[in-house]
C-alpha positions as CSV (number, residue, x, y, z in Angstrom):
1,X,37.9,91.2,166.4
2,X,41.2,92.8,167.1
3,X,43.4,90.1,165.8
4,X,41.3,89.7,162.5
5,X,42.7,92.0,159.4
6,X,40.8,92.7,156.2
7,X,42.1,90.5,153.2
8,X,39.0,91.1,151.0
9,X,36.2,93.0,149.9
10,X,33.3,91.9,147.7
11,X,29.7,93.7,146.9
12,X,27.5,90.4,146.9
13,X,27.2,87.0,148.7
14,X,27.0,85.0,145.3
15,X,30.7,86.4,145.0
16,X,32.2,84.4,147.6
17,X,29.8,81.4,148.1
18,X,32.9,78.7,147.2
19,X,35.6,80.7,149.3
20,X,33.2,80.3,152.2
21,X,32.9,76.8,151.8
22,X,37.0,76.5,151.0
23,X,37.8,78.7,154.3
24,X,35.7,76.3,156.5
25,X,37.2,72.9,155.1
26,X,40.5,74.5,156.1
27,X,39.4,75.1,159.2
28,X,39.7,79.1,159.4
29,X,39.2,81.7,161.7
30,X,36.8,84.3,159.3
31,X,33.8,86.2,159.4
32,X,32.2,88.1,157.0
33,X,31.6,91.5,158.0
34,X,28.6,93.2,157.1
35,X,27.1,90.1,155.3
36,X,23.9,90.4,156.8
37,X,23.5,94.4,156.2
38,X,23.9,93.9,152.3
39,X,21.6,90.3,152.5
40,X,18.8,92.8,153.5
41,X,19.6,95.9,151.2
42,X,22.0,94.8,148.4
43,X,22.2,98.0,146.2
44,X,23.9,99.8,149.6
45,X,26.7,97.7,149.0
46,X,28.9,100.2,147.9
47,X,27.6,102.9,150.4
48,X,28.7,100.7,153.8
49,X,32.3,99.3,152.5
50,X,30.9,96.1,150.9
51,X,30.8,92.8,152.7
52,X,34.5,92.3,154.2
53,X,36.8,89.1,154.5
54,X,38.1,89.4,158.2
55,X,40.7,86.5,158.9
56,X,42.0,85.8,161.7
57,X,46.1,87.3,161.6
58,X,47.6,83.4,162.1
59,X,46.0,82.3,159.3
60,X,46.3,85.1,156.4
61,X,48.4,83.1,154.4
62,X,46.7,80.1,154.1
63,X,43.5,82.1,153.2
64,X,45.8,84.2,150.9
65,X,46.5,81.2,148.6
66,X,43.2,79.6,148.8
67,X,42.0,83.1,147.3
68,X,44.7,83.1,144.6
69,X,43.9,79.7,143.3
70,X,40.1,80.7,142.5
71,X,41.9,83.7,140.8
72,X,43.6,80.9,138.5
73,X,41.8,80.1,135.6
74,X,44.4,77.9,134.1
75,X,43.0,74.5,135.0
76,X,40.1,75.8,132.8
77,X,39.5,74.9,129.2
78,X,36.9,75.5,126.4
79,X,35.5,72.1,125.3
């Protein structure tokens, strides 16, 4: 785990259900840290860190923009 670095926290699985799904058809080193704590006791979130994005350090980057375009709401519209 000591080339894997932090990129992102969140407090519940349902937050990051697509990005799971995006990281693996990139093929990317990840893990989810302390996903199965919070599956079992989800209001202690908060109290252990939340559930953590580790990536592996070579591929940051790509994981970087494929978090930033989730973030873009601009292909969105109200019909």
């Amino acid at each position: 785990m000591k080339d894997f670095k932090t990129i992102a926290i969140f407090t519940f699985q349902s937050e990051y259900t697509v990005l799971q799904h995006l990281l693996e058809q990139a093929n990317l080193r990840y893990v989810f840290q302390n996903e199965m704590m919070i599956s079992v006791l989800p209001f202690h979130s908060n109290a252990v860190g939340g559930i953590r994005l580790r990536v592996h350090i070579n591929d940051i980057e790509k994981a970087k923009i494929i978090i930033n375009s989730l973030e873009d709401n601009s292909h969105l519209s109200v019909v």
